[in-house]
Backbone bond lengths (Angstrom), bond angles and torsions (degrees), N, CA, C in turn:
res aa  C-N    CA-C-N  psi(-1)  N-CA   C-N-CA  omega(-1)  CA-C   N-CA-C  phi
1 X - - - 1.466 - - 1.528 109.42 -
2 X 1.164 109.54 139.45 1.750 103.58 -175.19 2.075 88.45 -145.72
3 X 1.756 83.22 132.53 1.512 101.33 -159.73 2.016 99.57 -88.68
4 X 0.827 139.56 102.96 1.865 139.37 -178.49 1.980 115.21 -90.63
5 X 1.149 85.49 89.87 1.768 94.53 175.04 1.499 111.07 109.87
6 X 1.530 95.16 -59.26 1.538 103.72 -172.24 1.279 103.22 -117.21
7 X 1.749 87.01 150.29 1.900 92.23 -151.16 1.694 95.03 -103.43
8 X 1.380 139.08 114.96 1.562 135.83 154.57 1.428 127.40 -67.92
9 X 1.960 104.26 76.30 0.996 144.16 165.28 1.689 104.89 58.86
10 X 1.404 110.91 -111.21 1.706 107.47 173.07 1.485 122.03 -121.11
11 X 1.369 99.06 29.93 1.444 102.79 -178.65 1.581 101.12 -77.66
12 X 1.604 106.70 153.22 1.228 122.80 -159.45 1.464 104.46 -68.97
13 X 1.021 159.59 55.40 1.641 145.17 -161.34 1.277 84.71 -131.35
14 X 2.000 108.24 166.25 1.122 110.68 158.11 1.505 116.98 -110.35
15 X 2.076 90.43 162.61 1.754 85.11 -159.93 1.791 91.32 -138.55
16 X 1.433 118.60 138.66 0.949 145.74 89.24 1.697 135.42 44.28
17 X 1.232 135.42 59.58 1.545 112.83 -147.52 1.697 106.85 -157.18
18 X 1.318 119.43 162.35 1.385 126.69 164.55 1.531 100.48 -101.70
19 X 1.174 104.21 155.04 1.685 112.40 159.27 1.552 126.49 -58.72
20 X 0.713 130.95 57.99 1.679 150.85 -160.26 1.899 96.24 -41.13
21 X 1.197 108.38 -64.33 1.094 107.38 -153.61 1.821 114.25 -67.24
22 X 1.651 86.98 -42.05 1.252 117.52 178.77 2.142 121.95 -56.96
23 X 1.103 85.34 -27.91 1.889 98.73 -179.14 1.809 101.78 -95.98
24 X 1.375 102.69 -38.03 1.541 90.54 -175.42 1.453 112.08 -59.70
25 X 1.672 107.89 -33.44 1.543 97.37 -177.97 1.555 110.02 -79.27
26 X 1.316 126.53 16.00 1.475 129.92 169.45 1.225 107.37 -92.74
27 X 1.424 118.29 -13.56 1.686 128.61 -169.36 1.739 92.67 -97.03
28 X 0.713 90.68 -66.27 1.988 104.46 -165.22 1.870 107.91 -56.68
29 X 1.857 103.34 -37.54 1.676 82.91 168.03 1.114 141.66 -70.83
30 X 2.002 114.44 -17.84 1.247 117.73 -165.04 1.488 104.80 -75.80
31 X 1.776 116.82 -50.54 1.751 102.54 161.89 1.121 123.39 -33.58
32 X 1.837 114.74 -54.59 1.960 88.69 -178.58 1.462 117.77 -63.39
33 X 0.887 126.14 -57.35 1.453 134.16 -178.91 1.747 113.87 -40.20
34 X 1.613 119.06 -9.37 1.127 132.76 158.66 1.232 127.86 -94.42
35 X 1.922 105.34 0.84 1.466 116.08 178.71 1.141 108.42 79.86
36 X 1.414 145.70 41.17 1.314 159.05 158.69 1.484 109.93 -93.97
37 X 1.112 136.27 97.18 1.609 138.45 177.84 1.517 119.39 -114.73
38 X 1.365 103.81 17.40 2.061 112.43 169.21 0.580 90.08 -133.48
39 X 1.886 138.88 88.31 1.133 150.33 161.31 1.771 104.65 -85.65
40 X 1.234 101.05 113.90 1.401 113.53 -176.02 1.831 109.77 -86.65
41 X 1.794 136.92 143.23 1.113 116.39 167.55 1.420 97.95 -136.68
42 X 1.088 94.98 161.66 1.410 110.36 -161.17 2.129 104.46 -115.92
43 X 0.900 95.19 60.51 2.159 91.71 -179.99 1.120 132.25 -92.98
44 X 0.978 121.36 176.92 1.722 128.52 -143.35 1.984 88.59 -120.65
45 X 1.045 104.69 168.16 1.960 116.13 -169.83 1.900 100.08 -69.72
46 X 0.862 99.82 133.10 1.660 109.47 166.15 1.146 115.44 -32.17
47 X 1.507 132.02 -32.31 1.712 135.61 173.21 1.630 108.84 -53.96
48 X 1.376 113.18 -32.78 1.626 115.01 176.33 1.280 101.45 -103.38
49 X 1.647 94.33 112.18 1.656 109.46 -169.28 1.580 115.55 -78.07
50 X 1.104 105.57 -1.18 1.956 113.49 173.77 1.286 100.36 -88.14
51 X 1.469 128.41 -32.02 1.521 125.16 -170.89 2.051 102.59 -72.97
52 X 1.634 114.64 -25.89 0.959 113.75 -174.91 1.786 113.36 -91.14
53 X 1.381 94.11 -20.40 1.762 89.41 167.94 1.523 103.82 -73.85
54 X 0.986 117.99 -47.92 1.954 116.45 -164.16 1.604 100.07 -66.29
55 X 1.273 125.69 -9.97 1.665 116.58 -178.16 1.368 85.70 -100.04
56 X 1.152 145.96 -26.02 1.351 139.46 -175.41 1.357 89.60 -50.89
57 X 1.878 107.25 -69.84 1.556 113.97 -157.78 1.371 109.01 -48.70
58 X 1.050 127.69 -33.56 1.518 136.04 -155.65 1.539 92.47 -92.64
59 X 0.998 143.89 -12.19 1.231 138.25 179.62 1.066 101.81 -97.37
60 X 1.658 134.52 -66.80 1.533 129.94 165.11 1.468 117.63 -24.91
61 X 1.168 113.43 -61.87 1.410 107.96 -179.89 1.347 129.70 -62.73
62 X 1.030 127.61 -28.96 1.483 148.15 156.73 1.221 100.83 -42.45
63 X 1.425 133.02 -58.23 1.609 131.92 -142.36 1.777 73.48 -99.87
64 X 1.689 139.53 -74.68 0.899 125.05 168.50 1.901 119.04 26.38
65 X 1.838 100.11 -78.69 0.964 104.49 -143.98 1.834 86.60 -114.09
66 X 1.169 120.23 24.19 1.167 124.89 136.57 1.870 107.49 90.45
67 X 1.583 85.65 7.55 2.032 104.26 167.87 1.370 105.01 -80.61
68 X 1.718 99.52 152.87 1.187 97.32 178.40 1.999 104.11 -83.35
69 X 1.279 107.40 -173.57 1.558 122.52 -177.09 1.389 99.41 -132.02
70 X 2.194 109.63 91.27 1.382 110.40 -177.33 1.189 94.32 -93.14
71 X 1.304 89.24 133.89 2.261 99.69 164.98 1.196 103.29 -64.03
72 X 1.303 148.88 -49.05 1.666 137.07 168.01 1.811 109.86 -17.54
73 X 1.443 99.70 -25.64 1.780 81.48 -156.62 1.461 84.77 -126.86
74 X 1.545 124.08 26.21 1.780 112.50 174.25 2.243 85.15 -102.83
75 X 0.904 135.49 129.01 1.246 130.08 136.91 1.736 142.86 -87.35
76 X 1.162 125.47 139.81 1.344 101.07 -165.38 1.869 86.39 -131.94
77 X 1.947 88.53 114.74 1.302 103.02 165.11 1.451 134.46 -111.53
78 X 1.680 118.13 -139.65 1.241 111.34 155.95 1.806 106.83 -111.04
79 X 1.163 112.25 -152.05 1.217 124.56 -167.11 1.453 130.48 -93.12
80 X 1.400 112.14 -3.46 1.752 124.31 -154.42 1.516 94.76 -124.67
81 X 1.302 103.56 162.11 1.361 137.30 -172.09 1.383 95.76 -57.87
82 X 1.128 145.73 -54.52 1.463 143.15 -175.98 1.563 110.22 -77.31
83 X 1.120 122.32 -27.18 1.475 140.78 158.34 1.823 113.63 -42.70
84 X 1.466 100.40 -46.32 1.593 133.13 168.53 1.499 108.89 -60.33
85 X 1.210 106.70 -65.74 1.857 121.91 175.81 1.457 108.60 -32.15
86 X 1.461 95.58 -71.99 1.698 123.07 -165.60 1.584 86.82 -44.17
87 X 1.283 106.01 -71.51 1.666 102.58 -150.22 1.361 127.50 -57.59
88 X 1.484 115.43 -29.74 1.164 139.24 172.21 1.507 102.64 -78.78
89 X 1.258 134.36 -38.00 2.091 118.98 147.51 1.424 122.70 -19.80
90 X 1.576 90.86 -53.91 1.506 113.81 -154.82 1.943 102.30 -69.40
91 X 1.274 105.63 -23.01 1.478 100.82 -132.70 1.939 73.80 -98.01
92 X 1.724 109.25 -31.95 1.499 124.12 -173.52 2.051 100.72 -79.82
93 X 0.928 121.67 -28.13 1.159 129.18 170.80 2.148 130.98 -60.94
94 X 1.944 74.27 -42.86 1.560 78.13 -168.83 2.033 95.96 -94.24
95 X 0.978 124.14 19.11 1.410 135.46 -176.95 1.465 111.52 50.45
96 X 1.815 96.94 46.31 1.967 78.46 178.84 1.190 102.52 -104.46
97 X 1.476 118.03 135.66 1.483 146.82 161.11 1.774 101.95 -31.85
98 X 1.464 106.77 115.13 1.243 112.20 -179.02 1.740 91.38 -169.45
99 X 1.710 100.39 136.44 1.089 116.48 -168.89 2.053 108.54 -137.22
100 X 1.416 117.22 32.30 1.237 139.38 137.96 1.459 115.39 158.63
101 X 0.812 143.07 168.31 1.518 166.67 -150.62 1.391 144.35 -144.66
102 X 1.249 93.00 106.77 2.265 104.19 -174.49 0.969 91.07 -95.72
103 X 1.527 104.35 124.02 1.197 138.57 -178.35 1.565 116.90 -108.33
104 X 1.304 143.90 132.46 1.387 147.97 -166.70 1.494 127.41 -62.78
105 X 1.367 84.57 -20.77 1.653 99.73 -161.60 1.935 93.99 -137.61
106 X 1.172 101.10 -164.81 1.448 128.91 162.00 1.383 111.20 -105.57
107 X 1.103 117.21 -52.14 1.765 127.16 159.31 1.567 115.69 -13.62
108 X 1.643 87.35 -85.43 1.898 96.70 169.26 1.014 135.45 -43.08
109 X 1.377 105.23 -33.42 1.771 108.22 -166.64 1.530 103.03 -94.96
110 X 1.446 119.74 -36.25 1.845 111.69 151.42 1.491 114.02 -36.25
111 X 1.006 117.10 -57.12 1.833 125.92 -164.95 1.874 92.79 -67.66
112 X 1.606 107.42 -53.23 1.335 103.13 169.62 1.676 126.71 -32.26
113 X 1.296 101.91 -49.18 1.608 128.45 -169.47 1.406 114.14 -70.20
114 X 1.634 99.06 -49.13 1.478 113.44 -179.98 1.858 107.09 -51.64
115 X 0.946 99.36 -77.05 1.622 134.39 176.50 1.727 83.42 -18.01
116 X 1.433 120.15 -89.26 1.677 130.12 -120.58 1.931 77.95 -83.09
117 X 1.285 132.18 -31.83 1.319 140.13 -167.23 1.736 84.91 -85.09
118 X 0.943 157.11 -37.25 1.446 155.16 165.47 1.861 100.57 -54.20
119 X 1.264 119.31 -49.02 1.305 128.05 162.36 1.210 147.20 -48.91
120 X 1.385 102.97 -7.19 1.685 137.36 -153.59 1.871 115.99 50.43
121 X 1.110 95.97 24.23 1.977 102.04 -172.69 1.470 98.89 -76.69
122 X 2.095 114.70 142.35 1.434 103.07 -171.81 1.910 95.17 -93.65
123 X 1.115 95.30 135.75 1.829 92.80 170.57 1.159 115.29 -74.47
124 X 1.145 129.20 119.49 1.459 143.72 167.21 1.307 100.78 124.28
125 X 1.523 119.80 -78.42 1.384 97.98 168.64 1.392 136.82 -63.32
126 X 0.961 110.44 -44.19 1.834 92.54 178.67 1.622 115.24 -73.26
127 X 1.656 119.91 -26.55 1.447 126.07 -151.91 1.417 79.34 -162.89
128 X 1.959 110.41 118.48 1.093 109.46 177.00 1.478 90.31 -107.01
129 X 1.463 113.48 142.43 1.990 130.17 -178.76 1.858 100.96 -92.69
130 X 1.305 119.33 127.87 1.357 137.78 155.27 0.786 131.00 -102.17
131 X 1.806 152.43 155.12 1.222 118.63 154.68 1.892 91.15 -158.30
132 X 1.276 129.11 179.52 1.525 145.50 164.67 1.327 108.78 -119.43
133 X 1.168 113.10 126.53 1.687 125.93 145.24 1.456 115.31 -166.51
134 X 1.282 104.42 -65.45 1.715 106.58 -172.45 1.563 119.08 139.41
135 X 1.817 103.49 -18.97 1.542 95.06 -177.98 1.427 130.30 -67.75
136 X 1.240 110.16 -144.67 1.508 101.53 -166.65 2.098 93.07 -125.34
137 X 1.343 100.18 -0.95 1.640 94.92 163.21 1.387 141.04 -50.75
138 X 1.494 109.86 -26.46 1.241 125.37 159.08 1.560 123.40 -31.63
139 X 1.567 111.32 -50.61 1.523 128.47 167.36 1.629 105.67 -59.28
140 X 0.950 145.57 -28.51 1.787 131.81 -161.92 1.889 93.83 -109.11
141 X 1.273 125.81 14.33 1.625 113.39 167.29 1.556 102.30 -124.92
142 X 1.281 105.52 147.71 1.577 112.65 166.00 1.670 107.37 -125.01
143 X 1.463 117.09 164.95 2.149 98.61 -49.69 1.235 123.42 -28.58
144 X 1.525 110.19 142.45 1.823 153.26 142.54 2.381 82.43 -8.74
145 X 0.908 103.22 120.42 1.653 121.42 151.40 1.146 126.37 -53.01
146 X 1.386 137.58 96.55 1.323 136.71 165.24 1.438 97.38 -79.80
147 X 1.893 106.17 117.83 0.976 122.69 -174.29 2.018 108.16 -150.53
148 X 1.618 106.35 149.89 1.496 94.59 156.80 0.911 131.78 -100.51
149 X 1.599 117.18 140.74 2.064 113.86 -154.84 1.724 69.40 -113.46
150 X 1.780 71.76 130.57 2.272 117.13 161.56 1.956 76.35 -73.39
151 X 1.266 114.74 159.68 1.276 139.00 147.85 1.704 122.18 -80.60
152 X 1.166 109.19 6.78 1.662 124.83 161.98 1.279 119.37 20.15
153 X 1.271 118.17 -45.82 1.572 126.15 -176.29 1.896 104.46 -60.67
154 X 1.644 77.84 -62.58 1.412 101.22 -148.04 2.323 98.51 -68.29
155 X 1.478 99.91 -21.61 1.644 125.10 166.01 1.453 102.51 -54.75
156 X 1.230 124.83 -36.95 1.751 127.11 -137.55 1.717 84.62 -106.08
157 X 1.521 113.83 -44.26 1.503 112.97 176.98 1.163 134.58 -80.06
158 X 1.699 107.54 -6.42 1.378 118.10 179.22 1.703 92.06 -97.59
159 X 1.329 122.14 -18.79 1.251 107.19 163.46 1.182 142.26 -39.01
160 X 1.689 89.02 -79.11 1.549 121.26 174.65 1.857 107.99 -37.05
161 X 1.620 99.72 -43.60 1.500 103.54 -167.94 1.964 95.94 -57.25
162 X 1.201 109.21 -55.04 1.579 114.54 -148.92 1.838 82.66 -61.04
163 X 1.023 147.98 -33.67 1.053 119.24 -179.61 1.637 136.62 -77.06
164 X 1.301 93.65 -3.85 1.911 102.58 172.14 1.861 100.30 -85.05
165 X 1.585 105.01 -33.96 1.467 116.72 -162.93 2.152 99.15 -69.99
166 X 1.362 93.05 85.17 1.426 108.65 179.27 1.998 98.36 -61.47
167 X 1.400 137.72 -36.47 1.185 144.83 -175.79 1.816 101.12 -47.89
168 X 1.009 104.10 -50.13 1.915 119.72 -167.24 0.818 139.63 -83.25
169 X 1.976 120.74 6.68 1.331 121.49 -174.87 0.993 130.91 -29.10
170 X 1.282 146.46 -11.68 1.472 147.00 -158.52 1.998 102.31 -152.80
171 X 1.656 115.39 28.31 1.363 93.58 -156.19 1.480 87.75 -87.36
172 X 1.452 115.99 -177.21 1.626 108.35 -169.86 1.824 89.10 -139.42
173 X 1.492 121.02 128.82 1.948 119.65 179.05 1.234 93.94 -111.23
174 X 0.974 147.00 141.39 1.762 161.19 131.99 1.286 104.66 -84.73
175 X 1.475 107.20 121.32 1.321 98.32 179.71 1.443 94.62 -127.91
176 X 2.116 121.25 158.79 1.311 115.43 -164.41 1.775 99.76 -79.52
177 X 1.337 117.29 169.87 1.608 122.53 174.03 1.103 93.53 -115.83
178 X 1.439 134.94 170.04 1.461 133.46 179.17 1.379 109.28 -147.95
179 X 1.535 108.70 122.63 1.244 147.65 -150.32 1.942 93.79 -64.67
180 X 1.592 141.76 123.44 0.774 156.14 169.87 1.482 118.34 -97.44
181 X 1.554 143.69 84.90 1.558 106.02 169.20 1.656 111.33 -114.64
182 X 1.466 109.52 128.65 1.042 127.09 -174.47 1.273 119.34 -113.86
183 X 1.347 129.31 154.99 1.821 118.61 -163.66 1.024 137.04 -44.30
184 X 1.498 106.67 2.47 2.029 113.26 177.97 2.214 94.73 -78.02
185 X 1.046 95.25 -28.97 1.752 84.44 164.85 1.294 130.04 -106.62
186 X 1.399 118.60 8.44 1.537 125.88 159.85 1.434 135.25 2.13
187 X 1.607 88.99 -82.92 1.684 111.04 172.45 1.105 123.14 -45.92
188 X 1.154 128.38 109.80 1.699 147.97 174.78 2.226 112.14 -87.29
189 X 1.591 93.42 117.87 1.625 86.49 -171.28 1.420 91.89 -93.96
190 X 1.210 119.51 -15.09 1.480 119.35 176.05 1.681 108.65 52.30
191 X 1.773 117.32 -126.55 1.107 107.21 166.28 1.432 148.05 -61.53
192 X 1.695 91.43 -15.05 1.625 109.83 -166.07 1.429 106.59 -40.06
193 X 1.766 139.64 144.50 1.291 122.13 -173.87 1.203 102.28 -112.85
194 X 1.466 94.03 -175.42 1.875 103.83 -161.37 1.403 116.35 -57.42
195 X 1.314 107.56 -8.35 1.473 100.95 175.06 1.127 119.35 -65.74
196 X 1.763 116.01 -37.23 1.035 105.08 -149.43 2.027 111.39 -88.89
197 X 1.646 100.48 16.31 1.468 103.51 170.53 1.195 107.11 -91.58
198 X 1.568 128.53 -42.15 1.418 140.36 154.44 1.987 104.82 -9.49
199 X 1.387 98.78 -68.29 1.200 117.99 -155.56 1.539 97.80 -70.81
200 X 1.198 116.52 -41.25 1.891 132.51 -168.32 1.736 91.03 -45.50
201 X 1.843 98.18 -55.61 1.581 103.61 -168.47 1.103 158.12 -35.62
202 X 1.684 74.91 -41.20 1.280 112.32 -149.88 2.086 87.68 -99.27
203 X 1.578 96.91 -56.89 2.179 93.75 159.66 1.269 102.17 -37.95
204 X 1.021 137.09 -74.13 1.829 128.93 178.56 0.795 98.01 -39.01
205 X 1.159 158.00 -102.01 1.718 137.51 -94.41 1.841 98.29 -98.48
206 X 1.308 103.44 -15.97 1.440 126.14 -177.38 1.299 115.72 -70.89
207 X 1.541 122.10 -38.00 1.495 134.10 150.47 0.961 103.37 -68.19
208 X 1.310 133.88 -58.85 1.546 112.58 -164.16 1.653 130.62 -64.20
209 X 1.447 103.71 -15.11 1.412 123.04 168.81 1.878 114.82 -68.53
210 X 1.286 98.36 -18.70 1.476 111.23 -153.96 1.617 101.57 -87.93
């Protein structure tokens, strides 16, 4: 049995994998370092063990740079584009101050996109969109997805191989993902101060009431 992406807990097989923990914090520093400090995430249930490395990353990096990690702004969904919608309602509903969003998938952060652009919110500048996977969805939203692409192909063939490879029952590949940012993270708040995410929020939730 050979496990591809997602890991089935500690059973002995070999698996297949990106550095989960390790790329999210390549995702999550470039927002701060753009002056983004309501980093919103969007994750999937603890049973999908990639959703629990990427909250790792997102938590490291946070403490990293010396932000706190509010549970108001971690959500834990499912996987689909409406999954994306919902959560990003929720997050515009309950008025929490959030000024962009790592998203789990490519999935979410479309539904993310859809949603706040249904809202009249500008992506990048007001709400910069993140997300990890690797597909090729990135191309069908405007703005272009700043996202980290898994190497998937080349994942799917090192698969297939480990299962003829009778020598390796248990061998384990990490392979690197490579960090993408494309105009859904554009917008630079630079000095702008914390108020003015306060204030962003609070304009959201203010349309959305409307």
């Amino acid at each position: 049995m050979v496990a591809y992406d997602r890991m089935p807990g500690n059973l002995p097989v070999s698996k297949v994998l990106a550095n989960d923990f390790e790329k999210s914090y390549f995702m999550v520093e470039p927002l701060i370092r753009s002056g983004r400090k309501r980093i919103a995430h969007f994750r999937a249930p603890d049973y999908i063990s990639n959703a629990g490395e990427r909250y790792r990353g997102y938590q490291y990096t946070l403490s990293k740079f010396k932000l706190p990690c509010d549970p108001a702004l971690v959500i834990t969904t499912g996987l689909t584009i409406d999954d994306g919608q919902q959560a990003t309602e929720k997050l515009l509903t309950s008025q929490t101050p959030f000024d962009s969003i790592f998203a789990l998938t490519d999935t979410l952060a479309i539904g993310a996109m859809n949603y706040l652009r249904e809202q009249q919110v500008n992506i990048s500048q007001e709400v910069a969109i993140t997300s990890f996977s690797g597909t090729k969805l990135f191309t069908i939203v405007n703005p272009l997805l700043s996202t980290v692409e898994q190497p998937l192909n080349k994942m799917g063939k090192l698969a297939a191989d480990l299962i003829f490879d009778r020598a390796a029952p248990d061998k384990m590949i990490v392979l690197q993902a490579e960090l993408k940012l494309r105009e859904s993270t554009e917008g630079h708040l630079g000095a702008r101060s914390a108020q003015w995410t306060w204030c962003c929020a609070k304009h959201m939730a203010s349309r959305h009431s409307e």
